[in-house]
PDB file of N, CA, C and O in Angstrom:
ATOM      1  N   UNK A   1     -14.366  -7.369 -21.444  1.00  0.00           N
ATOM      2  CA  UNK A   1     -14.530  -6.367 -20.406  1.00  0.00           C
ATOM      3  C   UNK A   1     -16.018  -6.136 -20.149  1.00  0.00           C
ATOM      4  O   UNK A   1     -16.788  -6.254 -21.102  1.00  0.00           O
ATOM      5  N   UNK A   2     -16.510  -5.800 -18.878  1.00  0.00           N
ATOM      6  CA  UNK A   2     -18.087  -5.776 -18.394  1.00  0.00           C
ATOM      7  C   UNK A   2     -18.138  -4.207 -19.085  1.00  0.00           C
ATOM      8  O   UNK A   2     -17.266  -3.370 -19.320  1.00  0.00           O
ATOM      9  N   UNK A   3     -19.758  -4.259 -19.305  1.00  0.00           N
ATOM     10  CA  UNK A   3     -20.515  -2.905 -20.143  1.00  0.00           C
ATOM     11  C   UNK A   3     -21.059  -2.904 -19.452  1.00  0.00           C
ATOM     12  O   UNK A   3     -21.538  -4.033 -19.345  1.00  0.00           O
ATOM     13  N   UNK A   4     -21.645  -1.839 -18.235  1.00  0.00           N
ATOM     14  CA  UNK A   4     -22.749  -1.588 -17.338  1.00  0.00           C
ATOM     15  C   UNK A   4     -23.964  -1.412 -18.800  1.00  0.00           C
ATOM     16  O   UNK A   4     -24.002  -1.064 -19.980  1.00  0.00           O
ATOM     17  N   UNK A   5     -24.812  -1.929 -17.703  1.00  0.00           N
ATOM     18  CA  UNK A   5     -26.355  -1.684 -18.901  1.00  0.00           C
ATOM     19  C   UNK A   5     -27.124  -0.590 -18.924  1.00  0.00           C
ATOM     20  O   UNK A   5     -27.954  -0.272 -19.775  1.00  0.00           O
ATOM     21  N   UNK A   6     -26.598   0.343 -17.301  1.00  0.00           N
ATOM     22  CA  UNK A   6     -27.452   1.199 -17.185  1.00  0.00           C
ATOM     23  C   UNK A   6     -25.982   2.596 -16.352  1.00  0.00           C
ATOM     24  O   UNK A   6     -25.191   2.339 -15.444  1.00  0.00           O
ATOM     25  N   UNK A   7     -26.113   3.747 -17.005  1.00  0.00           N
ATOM     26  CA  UNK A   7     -25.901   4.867 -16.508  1.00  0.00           C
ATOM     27  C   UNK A   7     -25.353   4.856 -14.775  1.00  0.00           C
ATOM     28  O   UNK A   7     -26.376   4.811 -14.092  1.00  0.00           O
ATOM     29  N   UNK A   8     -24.433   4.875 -14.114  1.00  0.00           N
ATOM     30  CA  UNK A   8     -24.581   5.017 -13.018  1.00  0.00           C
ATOM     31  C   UNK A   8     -24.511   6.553 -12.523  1.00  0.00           C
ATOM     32  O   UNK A   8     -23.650   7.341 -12.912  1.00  0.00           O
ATOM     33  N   UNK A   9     -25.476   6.843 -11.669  1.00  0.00           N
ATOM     34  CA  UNK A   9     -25.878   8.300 -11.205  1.00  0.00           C
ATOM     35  C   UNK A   9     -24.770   8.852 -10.584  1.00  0.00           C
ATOM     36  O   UNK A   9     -24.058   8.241  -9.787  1.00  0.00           O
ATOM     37  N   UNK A  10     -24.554  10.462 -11.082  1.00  0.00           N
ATOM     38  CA  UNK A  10     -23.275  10.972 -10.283  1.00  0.00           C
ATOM     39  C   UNK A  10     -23.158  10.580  -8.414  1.00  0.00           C
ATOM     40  O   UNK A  10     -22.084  10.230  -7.925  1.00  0.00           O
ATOM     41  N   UNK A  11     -24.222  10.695  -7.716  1.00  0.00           N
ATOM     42  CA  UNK A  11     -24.689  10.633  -6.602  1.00  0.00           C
ATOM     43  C   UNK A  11     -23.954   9.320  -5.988  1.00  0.00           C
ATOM     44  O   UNK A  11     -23.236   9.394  -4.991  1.00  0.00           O
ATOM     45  N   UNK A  12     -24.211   8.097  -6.693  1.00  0.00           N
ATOM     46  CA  UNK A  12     -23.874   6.911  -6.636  1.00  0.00           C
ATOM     47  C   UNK A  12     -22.462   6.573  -6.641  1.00  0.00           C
ATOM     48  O   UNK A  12     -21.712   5.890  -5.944  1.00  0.00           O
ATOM     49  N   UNK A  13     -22.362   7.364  -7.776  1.00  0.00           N
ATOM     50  CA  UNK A  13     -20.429   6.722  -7.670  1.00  0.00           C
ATOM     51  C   UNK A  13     -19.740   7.787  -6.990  1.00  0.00           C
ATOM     52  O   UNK A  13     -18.629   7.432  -6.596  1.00  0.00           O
ATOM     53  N   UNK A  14     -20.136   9.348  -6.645  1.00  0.00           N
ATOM     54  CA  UNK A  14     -19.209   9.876  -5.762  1.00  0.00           C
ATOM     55  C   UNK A  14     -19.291   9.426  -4.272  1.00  0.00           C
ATOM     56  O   UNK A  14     -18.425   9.672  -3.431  1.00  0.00           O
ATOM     57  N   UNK A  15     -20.617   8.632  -4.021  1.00  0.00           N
ATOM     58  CA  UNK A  15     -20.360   8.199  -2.552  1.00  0.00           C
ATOM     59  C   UNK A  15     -19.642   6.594  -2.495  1.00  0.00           C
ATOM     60  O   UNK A  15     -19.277   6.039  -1.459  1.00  0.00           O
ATOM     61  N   UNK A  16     -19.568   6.135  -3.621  1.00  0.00           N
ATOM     62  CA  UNK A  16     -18.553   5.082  -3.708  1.00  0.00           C
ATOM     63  C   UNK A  16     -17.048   5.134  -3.933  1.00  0.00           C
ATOM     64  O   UNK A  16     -16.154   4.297  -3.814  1.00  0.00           O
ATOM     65  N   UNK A  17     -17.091   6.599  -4.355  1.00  0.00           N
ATOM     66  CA  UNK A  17     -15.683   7.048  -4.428  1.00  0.00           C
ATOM     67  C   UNK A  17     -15.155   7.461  -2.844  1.00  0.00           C
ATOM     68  O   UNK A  17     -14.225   7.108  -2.118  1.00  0.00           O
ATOM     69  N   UNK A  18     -15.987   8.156  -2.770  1.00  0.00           N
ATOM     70  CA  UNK A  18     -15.351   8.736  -0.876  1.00  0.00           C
ATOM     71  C   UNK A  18     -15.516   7.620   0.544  1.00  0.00           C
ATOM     72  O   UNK A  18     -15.491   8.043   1.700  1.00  0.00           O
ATOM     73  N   UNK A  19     -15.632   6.618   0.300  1.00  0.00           N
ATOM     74  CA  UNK A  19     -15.721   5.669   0.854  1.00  0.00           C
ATOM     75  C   UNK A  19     -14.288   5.091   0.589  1.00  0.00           C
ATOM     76  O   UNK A  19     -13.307   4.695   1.218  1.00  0.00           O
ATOM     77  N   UNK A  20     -14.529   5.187  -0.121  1.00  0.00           N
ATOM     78  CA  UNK A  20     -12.785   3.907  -0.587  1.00  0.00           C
ATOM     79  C   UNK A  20     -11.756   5.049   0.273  1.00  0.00           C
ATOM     80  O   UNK A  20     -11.878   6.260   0.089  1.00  0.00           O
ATOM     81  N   UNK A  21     -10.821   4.510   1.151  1.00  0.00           N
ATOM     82  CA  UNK A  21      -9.533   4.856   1.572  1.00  0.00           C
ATOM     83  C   UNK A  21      -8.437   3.904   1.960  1.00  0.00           C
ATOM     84  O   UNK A  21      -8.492   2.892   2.658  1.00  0.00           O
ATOM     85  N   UNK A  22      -7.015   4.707   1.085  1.00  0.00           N
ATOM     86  CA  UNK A  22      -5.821   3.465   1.266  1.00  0.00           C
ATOM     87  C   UNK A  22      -5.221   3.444   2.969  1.00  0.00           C
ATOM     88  O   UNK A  22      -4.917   4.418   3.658  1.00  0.00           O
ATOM     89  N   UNK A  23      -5.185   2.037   3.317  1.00  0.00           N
ATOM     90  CA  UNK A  23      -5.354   1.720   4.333  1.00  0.00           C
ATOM     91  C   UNK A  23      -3.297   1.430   4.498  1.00  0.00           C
ATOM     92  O   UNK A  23      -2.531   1.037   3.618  1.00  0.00           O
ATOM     93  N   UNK A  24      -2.954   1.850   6.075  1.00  0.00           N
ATOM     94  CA  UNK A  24      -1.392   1.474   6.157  1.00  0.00           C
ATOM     95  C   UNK A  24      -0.648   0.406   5.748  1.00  0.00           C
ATOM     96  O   UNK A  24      -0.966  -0.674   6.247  1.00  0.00           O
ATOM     97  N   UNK A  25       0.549   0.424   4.723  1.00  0.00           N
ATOM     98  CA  UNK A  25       1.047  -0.970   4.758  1.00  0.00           C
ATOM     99  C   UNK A  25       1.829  -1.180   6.156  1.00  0.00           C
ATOM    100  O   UNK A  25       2.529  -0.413   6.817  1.00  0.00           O
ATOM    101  N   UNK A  26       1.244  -3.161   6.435  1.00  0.00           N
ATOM    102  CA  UNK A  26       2.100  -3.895   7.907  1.00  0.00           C
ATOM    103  C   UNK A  26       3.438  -3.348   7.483  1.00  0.00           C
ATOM    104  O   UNK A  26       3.660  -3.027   6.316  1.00  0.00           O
ATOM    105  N   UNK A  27       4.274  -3.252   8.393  1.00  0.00           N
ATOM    106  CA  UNK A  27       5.617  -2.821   8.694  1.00  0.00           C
ATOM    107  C   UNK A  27       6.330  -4.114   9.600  1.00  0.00           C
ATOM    108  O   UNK A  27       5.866  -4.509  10.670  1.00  0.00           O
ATOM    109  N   UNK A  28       7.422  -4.617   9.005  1.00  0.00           N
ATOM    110  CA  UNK A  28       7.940  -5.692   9.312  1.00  0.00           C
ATOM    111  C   UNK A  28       9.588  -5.129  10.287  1.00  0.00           C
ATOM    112  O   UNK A  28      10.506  -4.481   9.784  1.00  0.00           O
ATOM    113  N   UNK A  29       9.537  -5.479  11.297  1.00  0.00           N
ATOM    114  CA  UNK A  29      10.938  -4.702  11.963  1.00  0.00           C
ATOM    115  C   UNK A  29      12.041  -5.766  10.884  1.00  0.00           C
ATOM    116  O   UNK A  29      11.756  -6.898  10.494  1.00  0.00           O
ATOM    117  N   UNK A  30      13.129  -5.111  10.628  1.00  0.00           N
ATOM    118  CA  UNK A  30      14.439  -6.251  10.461  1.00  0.00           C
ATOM    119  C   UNK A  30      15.419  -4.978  10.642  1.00  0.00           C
ATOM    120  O   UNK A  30      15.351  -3.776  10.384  1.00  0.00           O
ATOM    121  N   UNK A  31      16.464  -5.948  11.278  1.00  0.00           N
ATOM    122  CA  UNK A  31      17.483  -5.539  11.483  1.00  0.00           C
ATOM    123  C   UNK A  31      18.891  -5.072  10.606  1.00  0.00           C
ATOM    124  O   UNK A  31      19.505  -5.986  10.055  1.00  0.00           O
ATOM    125  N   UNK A  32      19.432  -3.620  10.459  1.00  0.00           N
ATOM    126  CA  UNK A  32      20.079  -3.649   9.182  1.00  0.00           C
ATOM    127  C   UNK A  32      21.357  -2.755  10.109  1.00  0.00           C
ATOM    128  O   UNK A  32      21.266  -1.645  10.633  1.00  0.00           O
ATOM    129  N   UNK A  33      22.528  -3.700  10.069  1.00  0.00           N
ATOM    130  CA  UNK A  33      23.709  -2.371  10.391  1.00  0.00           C
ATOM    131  C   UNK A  33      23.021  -2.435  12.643  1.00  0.00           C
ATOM    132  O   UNK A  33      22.805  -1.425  13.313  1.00  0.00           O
ATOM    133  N   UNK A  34      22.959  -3.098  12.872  1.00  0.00           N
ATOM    134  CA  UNK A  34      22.840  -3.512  14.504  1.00  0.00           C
ATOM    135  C   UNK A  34      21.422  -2.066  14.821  1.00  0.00           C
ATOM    136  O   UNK A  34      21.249  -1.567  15.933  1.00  0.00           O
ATOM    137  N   UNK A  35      20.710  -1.721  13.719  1.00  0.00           N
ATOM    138  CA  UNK A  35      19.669  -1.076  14.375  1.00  0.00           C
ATOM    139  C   UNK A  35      18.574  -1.449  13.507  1.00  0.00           C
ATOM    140  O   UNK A  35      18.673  -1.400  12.281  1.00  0.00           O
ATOM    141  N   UNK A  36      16.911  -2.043  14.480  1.00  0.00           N
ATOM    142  CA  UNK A  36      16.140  -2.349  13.890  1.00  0.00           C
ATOM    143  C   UNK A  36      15.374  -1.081  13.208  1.00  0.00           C
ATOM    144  O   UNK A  36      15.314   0.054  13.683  1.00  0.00           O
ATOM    145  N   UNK A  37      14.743  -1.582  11.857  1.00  0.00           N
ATOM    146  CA  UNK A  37      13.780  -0.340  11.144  1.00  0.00           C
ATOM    147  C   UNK A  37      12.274  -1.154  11.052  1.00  0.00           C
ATOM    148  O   UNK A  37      12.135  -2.323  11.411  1.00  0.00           O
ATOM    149  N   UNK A  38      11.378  -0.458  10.601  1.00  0.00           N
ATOM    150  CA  UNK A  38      10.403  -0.898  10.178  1.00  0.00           C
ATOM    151  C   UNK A  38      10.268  -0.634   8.615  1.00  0.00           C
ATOM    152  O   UNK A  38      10.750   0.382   8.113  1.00  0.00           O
ATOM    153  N   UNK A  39       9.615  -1.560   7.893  1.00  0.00           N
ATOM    154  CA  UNK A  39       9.681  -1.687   6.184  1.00  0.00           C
ATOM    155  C   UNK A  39       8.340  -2.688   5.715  1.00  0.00           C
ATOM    156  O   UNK A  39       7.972  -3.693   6.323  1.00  0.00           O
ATOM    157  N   UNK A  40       7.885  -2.267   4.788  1.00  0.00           N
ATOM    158  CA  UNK A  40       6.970  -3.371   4.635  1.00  0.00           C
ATOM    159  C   UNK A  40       7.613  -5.035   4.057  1.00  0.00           C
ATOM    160  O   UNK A  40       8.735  -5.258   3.603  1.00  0.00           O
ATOM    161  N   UNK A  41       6.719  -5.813   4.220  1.00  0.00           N
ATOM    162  CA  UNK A  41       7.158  -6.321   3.873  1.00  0.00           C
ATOM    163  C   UNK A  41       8.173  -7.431   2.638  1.00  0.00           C
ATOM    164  O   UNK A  41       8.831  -8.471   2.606  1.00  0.00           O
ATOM    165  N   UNK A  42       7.596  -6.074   1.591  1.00  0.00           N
ATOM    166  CA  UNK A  42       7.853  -6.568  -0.077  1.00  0.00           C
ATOM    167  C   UNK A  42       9.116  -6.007   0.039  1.00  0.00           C
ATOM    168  O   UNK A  42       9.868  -6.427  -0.841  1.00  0.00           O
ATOM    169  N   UNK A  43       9.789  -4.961   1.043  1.00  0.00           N
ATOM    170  CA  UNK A  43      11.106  -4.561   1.255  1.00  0.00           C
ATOM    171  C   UNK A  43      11.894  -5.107   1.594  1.00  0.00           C
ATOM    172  O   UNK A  43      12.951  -4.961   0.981  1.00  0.00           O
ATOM    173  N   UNK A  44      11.871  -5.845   2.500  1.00  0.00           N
ATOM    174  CA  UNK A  44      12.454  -6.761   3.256  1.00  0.00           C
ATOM    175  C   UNK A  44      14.059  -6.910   3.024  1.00  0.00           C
ATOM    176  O   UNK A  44      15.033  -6.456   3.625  1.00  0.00           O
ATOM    177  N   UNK A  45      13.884  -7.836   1.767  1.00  0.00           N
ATOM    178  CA  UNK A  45      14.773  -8.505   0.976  1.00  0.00           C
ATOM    179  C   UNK A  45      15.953  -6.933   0.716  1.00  0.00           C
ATOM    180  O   UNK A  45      17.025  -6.789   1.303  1.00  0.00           O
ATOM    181  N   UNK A  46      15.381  -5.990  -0.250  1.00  0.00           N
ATOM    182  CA  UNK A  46      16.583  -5.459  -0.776  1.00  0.00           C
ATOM    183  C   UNK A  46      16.815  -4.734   0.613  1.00  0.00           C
ATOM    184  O   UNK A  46      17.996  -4.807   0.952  1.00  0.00           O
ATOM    185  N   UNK A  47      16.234  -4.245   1.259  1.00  0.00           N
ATOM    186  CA  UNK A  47      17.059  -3.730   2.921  1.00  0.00           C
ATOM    187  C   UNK A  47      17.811  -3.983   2.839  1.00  0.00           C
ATOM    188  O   UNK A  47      18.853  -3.495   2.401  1.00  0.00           O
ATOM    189  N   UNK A  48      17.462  -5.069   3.343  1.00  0.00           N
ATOM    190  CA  UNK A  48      18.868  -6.335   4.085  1.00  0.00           C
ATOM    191  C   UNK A  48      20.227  -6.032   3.335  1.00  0.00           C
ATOM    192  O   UNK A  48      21.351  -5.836   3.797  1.00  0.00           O
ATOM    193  N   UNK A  49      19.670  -6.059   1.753  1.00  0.00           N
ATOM    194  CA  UNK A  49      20.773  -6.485   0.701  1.00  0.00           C
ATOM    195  C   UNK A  49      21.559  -4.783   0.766  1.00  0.00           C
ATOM    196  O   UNK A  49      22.785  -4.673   0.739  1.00  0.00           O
ATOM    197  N   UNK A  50      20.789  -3.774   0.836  1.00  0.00           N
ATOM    198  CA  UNK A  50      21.318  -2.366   1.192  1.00  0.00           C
ATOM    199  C   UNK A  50      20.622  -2.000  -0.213  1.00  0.00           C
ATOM    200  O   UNK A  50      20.465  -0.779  -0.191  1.00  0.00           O
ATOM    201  N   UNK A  51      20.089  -2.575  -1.542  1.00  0.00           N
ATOM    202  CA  UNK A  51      19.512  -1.686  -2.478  1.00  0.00           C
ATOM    203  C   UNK A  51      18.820  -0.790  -2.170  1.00  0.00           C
ATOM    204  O   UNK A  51      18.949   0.159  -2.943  1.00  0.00           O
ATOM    205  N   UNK A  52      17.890  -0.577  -1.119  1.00  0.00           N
ATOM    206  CA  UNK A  52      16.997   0.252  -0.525  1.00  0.00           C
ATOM    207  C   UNK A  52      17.602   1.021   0.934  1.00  0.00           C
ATOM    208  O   UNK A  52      18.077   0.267   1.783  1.00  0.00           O
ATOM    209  N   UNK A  53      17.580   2.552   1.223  1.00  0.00           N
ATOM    210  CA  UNK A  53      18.326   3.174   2.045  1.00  0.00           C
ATOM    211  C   UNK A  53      16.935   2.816   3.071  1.00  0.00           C
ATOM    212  O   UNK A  53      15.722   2.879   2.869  1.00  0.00           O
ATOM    213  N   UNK A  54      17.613   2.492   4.029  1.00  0.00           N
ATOM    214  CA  UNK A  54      16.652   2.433   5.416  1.00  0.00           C
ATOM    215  C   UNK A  54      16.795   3.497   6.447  1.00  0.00           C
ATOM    216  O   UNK A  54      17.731   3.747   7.206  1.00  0.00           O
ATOM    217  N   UNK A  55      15.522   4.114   6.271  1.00  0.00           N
ATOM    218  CA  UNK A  55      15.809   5.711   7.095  1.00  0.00           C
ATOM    219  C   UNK A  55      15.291   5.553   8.345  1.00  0.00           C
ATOM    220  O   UNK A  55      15.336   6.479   9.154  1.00  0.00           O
TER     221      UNK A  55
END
């Protein structure tokens, strides 16, 4: 695992912290029951299969 060599300044990492923001997951339309939804796409699969309720 990396060891920084040097202290990083509060200043430094809270403006590297407030920078970072989680960005939308793509939304894939599929069709479940004759009406399309949107789902990402790691959903897909159990949709379809009905493990996952599609609201």
């Amino acid at each position: 695992m990396a060891v920084p060599k040097r202290k990083t300044s509060r200043s430094r990492t809270r403006s590297r912290r407030a920078r970072w923001t989680a960005s939308e997951p793509a939304l894939v339309p599929v069709v479940v029951q004759g009406r399309t939804v949107l789902v990402p796409p790691r959903l897909t699969r159990a949709v379809r299969r009905g493990l996952v309720a599609a609201d």
